[in-house]
PDB file of the backbone (N, CA, C, O) and the ligand in Angstrom, with CONECT records:
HET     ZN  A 101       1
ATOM      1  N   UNK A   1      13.333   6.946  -1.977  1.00  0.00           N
ATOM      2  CA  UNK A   1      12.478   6.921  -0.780  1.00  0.00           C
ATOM      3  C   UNK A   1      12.845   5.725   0.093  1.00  0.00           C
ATOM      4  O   UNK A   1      13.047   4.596  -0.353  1.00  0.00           O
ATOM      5  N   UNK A   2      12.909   6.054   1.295  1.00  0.00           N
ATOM      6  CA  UNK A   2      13.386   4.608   2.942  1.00  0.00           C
ATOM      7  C   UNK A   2      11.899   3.821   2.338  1.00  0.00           C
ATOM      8  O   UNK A   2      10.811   4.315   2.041  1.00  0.00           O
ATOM      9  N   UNK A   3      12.349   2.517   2.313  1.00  0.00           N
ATOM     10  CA  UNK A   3      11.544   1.684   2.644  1.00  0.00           C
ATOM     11  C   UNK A   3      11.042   1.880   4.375  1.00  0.00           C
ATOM     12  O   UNK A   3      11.724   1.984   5.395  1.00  0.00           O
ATOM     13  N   UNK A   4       9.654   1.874   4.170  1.00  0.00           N
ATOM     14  CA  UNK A   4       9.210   2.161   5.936  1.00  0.00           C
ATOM     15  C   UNK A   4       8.027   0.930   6.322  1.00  0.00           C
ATOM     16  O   UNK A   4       7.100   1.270   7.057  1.00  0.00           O
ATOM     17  N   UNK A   5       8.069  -0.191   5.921  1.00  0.00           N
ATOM     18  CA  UNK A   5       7.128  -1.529   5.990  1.00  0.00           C
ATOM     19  C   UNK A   5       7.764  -1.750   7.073  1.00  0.00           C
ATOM     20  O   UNK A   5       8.989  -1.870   7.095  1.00  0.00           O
ATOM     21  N   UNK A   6       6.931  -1.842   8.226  1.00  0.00           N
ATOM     22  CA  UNK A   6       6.749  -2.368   9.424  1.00  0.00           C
ATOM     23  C   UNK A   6       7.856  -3.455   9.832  1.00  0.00           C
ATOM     24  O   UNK A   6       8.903  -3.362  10.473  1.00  0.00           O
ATOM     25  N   UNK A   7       7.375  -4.240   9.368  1.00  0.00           N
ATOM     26  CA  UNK A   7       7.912  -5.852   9.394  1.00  0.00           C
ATOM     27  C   UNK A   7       9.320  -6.183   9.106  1.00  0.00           C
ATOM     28  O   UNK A   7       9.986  -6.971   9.777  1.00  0.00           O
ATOM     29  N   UNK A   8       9.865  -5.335   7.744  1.00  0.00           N
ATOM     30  CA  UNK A   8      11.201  -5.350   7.393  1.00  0.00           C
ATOM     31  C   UNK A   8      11.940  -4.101   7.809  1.00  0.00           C
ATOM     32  O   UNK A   8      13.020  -3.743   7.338  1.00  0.00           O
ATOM     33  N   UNK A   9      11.257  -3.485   8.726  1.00  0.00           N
ATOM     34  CA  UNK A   9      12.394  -2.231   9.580  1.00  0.00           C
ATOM     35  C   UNK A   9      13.570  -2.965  10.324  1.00  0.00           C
ATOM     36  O   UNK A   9      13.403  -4.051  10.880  1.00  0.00           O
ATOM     37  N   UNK A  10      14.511  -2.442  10.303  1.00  0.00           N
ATOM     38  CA  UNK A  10      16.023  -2.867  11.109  1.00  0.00           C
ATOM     39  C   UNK A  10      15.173  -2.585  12.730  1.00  0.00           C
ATOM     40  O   UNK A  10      14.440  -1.633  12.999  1.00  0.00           O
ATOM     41  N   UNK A  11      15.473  -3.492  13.441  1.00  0.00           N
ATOM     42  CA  UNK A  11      14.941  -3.404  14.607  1.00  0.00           C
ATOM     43  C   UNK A  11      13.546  -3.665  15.165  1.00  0.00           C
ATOM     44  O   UNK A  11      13.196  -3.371  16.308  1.00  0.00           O
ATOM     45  N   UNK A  12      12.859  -4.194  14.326  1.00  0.00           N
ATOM     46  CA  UNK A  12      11.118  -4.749  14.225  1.00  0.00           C
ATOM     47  C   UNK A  12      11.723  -5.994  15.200  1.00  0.00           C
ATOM     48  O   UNK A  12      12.741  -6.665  15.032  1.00  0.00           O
ATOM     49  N   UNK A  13      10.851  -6.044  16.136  1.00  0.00           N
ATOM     50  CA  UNK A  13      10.905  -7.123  16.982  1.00  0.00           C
ATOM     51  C   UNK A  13       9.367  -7.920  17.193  1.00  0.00           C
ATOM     52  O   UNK A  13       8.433  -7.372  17.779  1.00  0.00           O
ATOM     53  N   UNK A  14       9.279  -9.492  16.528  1.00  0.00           N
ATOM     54  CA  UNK A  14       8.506  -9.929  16.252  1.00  0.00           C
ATOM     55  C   UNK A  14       7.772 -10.775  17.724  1.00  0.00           C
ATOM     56  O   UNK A  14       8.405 -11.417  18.563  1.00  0.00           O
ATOM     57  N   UNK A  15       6.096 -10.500  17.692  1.00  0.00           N
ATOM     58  CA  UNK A  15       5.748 -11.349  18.651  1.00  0.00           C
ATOM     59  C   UNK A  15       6.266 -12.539  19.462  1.00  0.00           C
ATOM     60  O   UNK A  15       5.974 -12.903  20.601  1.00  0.00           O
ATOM     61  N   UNK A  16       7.246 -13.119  18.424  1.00  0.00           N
ATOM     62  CA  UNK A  16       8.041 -14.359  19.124  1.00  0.00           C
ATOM     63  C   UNK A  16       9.424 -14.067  19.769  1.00  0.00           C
ATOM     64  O   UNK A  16      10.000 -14.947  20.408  1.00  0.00           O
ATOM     65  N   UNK A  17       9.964 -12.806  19.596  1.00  0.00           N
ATOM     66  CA  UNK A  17      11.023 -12.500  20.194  1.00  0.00           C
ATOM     67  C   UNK A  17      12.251 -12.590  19.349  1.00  0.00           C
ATOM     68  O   UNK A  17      13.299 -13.032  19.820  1.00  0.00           O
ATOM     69  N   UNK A  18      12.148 -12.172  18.085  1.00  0.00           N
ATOM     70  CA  UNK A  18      12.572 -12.503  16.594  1.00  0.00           C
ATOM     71  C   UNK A  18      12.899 -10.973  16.396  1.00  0.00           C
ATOM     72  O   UNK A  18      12.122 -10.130  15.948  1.00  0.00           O
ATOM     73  N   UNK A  19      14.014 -10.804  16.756  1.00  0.00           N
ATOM     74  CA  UNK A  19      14.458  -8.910  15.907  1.00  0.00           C
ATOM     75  C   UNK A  19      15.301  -8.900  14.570  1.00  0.00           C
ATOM     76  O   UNK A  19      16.402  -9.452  14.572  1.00  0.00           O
ATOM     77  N   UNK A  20      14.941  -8.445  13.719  1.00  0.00           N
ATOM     78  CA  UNK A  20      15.027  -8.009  12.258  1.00  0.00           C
ATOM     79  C   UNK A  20      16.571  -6.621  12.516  1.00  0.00           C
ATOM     80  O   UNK A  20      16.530  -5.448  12.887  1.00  0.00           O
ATOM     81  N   UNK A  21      17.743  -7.523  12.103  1.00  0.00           N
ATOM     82  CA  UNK A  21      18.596  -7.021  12.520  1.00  0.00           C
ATOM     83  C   UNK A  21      19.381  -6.149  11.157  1.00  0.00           C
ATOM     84  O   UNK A  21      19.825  -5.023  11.380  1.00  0.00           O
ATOM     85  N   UNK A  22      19.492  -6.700   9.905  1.00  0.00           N
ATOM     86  CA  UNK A  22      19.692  -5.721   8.715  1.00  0.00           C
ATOM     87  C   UNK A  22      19.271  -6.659   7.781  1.00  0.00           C
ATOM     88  O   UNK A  22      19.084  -7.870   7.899  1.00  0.00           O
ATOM     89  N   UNK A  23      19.132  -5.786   6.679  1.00  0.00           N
ATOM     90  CA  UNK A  23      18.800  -6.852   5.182  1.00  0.00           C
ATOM     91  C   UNK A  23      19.906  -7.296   4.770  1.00  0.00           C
ATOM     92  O   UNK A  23      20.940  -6.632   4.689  1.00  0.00           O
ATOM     93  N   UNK A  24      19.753  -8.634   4.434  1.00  0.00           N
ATOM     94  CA  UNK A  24      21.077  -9.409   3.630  1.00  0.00           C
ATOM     95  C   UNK A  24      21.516  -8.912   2.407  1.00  0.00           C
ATOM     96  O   UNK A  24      22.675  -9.199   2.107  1.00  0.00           O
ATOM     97  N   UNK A  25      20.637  -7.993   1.346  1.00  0.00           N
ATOM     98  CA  UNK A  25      20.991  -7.793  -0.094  1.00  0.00           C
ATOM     99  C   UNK A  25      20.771  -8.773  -0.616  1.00  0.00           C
ATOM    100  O   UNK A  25      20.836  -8.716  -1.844  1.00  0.00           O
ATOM    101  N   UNK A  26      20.511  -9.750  -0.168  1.00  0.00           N
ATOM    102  CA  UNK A  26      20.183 -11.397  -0.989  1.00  0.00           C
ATOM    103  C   UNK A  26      19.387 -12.122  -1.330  1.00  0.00           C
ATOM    104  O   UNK A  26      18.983 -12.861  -0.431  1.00  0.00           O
ATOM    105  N   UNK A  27      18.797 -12.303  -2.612  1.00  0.00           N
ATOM    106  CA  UNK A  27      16.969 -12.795  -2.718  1.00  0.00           C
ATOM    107  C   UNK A  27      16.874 -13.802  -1.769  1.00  0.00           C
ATOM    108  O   UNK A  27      17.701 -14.585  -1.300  1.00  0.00           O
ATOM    109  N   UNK A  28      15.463 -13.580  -1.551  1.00  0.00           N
ATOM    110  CA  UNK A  28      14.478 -14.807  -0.672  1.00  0.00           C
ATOM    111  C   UNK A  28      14.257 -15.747  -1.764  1.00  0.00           C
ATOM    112  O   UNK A  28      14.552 -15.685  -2.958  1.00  0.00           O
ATOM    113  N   UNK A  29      13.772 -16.475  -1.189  1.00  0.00           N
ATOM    114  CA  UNK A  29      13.293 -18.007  -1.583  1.00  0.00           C
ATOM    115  C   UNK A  29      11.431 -17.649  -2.142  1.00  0.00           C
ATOM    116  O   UNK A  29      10.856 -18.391  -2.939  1.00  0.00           O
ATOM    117  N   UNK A  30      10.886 -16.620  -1.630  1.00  0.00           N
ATOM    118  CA  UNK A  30       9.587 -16.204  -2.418  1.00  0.00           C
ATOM    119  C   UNK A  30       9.797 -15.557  -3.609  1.00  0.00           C
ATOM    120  O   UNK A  30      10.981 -15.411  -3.911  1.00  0.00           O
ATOM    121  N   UNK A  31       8.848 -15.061  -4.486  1.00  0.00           N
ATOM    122  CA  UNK A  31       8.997 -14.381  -5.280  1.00  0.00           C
ATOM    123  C   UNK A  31       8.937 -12.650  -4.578  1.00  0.00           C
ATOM    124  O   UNK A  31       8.389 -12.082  -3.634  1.00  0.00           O
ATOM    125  N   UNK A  32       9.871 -12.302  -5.712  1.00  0.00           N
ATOM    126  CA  UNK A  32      10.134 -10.967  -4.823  1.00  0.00           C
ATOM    127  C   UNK A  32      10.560 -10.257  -3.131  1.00  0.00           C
ATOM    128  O   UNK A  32      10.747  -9.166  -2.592  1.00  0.00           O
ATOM    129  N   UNK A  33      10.547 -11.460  -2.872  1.00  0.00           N
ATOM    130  CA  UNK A  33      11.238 -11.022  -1.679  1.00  0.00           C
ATOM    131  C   UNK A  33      12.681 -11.458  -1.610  1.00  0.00           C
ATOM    132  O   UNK A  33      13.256 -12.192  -2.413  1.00  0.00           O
ATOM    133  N   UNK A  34      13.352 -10.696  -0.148  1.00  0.00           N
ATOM    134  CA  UNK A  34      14.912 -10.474  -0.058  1.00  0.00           C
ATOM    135  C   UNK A  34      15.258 -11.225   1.515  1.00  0.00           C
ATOM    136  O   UNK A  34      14.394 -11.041   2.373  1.00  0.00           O
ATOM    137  N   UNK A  35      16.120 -11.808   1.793  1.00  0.00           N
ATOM    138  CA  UNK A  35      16.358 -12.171   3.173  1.00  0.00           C
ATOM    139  C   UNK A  35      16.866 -10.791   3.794  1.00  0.00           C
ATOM    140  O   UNK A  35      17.416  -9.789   3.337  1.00  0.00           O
ATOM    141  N   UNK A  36      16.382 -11.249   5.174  1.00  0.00           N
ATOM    142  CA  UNK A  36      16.849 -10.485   6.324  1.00  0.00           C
ATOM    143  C   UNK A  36      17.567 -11.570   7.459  1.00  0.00           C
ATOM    144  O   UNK A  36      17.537 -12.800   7.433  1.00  0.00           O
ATOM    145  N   UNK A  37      18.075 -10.865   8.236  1.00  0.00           N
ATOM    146  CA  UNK A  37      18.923 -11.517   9.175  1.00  0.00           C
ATOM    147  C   UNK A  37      17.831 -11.343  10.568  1.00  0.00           C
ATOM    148  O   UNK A  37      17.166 -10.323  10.747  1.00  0.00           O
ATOM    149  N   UNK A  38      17.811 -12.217  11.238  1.00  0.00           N
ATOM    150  CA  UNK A  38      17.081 -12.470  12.406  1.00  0.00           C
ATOM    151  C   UNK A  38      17.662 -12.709  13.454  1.00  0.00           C
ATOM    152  O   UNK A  38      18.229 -13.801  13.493  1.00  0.00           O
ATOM    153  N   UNK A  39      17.731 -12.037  14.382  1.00  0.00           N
ATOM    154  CA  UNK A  39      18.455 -12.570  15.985  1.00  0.00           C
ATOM    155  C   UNK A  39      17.153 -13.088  17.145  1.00  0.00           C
ATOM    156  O   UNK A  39      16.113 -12.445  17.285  1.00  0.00           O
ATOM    157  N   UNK A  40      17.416 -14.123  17.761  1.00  0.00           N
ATOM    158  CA  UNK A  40      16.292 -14.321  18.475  1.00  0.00           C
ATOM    159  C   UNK A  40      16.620 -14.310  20.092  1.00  0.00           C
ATOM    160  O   UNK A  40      17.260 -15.131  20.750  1.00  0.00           O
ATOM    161  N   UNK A  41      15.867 -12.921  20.563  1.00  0.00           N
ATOM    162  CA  UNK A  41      16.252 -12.534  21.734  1.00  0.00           C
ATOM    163  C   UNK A  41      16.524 -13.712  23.151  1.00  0.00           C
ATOM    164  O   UNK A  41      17.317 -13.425  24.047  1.00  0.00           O
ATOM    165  N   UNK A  42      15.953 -14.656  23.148  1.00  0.00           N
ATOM    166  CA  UNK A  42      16.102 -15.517  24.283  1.00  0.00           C
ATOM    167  C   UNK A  42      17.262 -16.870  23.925  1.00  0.00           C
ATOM    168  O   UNK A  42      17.663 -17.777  24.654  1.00  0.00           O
ATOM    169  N   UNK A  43      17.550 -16.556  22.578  1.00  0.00           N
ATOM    170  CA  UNK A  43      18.624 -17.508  22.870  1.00  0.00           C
ATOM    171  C   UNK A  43      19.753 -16.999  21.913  1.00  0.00           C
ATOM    172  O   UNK A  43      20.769 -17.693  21.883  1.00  0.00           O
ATOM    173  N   UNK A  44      19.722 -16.142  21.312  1.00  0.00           N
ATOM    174  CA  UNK A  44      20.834 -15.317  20.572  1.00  0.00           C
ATOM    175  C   UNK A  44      21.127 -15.688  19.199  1.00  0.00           C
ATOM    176  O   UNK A  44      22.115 -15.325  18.561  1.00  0.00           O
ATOM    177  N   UNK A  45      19.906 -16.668  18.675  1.00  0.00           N
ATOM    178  CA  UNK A  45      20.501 -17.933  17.601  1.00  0.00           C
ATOM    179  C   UNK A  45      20.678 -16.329  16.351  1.00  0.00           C
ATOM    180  O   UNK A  45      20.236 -15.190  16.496  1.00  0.00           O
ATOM    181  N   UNK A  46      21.400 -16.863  15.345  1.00  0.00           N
ATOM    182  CA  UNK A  46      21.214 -16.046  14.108  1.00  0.00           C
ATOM    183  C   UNK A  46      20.697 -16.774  13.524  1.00  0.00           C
ATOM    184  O   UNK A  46      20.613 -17.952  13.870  1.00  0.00           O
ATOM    185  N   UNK A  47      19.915 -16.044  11.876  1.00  0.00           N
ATOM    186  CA  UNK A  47      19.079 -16.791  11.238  1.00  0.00           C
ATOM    187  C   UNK A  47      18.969 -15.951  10.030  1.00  0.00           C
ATOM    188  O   UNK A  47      19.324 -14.772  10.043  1.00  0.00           O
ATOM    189  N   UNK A  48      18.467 -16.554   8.946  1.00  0.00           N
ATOM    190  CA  UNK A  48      17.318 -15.667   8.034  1.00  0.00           C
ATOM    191  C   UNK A  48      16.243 -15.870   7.514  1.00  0.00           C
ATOM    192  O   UNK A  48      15.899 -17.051   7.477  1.00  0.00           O
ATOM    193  N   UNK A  49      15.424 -14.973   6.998  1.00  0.00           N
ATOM    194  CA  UNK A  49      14.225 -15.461   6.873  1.00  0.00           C
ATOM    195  C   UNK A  49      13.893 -14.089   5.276  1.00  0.00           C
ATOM    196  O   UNK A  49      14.523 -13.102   4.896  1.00  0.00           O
ATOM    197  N   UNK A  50      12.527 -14.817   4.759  1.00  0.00           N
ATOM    198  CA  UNK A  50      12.551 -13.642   3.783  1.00  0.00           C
ATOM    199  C   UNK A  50      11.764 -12.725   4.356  1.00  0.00           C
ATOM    200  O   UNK A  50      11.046 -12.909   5.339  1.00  0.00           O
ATOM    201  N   UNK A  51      11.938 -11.426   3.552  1.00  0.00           N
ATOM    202  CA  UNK A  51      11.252 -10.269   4.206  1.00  0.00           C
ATOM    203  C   UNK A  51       9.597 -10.154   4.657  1.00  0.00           C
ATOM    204  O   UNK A  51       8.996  -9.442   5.461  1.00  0.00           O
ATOM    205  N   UNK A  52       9.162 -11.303   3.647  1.00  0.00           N
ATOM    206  CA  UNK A  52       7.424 -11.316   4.320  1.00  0.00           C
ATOM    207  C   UNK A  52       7.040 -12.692   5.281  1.00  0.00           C
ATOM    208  O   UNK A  52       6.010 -13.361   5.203  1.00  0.00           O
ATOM    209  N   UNK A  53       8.144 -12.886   6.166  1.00  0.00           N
ATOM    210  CA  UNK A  53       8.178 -14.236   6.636  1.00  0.00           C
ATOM    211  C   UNK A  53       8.531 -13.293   8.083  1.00  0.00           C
ATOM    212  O   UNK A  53       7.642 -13.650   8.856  1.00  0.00           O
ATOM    213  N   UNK A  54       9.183 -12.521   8.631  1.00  0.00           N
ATOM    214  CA  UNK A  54       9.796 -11.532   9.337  1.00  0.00           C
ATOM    215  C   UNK A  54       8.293 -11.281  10.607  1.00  0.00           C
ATOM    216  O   UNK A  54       8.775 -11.232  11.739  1.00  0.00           O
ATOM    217  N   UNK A  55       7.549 -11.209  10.624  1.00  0.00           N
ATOM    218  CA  UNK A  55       6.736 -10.819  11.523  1.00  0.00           C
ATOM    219  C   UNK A  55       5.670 -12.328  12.157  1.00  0.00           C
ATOM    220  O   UNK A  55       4.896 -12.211  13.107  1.00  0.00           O
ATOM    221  N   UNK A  56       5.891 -13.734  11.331  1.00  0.00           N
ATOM    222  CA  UNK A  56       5.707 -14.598  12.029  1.00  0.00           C
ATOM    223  C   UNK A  56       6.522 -15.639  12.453  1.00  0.00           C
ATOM    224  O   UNK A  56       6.233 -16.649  13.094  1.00  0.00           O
ATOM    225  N   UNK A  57       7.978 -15.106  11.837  1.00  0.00           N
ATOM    226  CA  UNK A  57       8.898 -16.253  12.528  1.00  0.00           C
ATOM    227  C   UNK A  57       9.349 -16.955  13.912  1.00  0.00           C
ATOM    228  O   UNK A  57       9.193 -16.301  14.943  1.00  0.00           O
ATOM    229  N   UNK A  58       9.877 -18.195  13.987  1.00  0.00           N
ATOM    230  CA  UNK A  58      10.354 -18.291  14.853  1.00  0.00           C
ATOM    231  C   UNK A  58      11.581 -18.607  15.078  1.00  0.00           C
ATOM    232  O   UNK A  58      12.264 -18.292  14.103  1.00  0.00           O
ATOM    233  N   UNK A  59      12.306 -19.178  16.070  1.00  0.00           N
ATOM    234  CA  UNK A  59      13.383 -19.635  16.604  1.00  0.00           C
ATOM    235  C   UNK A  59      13.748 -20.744  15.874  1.00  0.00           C
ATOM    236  O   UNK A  59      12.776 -21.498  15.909  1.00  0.00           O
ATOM    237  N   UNK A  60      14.860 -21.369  15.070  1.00  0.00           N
ATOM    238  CA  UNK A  60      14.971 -22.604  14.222  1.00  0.00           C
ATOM    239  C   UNK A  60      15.343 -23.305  15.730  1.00  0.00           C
ATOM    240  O   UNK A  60      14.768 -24.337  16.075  1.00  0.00           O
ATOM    241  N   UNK A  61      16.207 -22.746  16.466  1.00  0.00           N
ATOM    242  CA  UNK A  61      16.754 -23.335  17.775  1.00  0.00           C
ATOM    243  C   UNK A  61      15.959 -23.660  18.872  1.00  0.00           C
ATOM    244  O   UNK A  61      15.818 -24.788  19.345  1.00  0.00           O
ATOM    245  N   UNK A  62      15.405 -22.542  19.287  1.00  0.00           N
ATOM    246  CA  UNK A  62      14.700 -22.989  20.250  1.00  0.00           C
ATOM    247  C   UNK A  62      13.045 -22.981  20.722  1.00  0.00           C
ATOM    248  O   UNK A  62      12.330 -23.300  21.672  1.00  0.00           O
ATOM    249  N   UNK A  63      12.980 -22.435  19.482  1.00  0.00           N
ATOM    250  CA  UNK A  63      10.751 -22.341  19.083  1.00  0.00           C
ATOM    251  C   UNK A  63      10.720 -23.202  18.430  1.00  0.00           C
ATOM    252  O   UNK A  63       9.583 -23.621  18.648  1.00  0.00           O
ATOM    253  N   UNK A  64      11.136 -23.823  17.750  1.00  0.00           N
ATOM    254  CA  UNK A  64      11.074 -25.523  16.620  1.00  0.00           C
ATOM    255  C   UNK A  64      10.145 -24.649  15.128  1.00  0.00           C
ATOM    256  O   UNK A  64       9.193 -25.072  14.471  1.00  0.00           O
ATOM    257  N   UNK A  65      11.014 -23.151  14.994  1.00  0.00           N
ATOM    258  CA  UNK A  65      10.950 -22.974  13.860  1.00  0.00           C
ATOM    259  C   UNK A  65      11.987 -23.620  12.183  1.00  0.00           C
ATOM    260  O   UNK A  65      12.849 -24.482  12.011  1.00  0.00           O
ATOM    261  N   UNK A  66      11.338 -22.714  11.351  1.00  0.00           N
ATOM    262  CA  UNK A  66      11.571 -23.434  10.444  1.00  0.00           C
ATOM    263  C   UNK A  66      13.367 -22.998  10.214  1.00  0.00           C
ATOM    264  O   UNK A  66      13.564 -21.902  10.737  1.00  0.00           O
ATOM    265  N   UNK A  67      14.634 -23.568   9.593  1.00  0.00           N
ATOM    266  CA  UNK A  67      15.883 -23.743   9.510  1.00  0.00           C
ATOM    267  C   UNK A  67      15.483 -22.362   8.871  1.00  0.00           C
ATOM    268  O   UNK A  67      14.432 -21.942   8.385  1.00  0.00           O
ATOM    269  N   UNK A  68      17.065 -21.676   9.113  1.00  0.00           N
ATOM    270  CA  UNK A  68      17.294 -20.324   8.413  1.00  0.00           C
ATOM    271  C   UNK A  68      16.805 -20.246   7.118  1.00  0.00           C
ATOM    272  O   UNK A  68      16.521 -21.353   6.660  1.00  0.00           O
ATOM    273  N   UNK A  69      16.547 -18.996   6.129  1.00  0.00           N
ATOM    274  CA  UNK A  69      16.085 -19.340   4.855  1.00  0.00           C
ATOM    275  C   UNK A  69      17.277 -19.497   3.799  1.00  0.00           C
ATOM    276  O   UNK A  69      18.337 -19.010   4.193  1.00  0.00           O
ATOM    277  N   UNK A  70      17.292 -19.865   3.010  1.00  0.00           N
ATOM    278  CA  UNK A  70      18.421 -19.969   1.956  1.00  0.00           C
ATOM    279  C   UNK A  70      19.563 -20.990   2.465  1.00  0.00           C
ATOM    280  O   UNK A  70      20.432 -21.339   1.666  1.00  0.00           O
ATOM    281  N   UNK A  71      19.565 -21.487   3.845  1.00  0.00           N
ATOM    282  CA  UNK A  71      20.941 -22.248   4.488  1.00  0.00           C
ATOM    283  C   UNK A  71      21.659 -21.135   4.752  1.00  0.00           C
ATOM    284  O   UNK A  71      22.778 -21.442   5.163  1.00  0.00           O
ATOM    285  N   UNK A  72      21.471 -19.902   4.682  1.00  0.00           N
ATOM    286  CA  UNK A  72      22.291 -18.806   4.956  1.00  0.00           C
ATOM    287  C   UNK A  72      22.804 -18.738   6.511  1.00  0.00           C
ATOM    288  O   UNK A  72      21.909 -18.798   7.354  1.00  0.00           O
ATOM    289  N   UNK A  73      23.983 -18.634   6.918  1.00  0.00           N
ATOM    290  CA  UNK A  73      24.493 -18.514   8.199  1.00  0.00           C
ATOM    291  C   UNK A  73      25.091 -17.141   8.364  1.00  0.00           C
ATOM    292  O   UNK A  73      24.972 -16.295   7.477  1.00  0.00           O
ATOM    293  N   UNK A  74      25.843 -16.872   9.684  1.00  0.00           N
ATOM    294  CA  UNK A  74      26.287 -15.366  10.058  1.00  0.00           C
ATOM    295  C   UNK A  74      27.830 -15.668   9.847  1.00  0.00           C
ATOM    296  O   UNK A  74      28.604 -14.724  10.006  1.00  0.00           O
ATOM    297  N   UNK A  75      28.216 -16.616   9.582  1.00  0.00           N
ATOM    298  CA  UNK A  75      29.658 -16.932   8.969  1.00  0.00           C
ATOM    299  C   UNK A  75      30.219 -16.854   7.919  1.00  0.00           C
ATOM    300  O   UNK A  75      31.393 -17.209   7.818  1.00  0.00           O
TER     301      UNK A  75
HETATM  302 ZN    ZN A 101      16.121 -18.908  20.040  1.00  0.00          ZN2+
END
């Protein structure tokens, strides 16, 4: 069965301007959760965050959110 949770859909675009671009395959830093990759529409930064972190994140760059999760980069 598709996972269909809101928050961790490919393309969920978060109140802050935070779109949920694919899952990493790679545990989060919570229990049970997985990183996702984050693009943040007004300044393009990449990021990750874990999957129940996804609908209040922000910008590490330019909202003075918190650094990607895991140190994970798009490199
Ligand atoms: Zn940004």
């Amino acid at each position: 069965m598709a996972q269909s949770r809101g928050t961790t859909r490919v393309g969920y675009e978060n109140k802050n301007g935070q779109v949920n671009i694919r899952p990493l395959g790679i545990p989060g830093t919570d229990h049970g959760q997985s990183l996702y990759h984050l693009n943040c529409t007004h300044c393009g930064f990449d990021y990750a965050a874990n999957g129940s972190d996804t609908h209040l994140r922000k910008c590490p760059r330019c909202q003075g959110g918190n650094p990607s999760t895991g140190g994970w980069t798009p490199d």
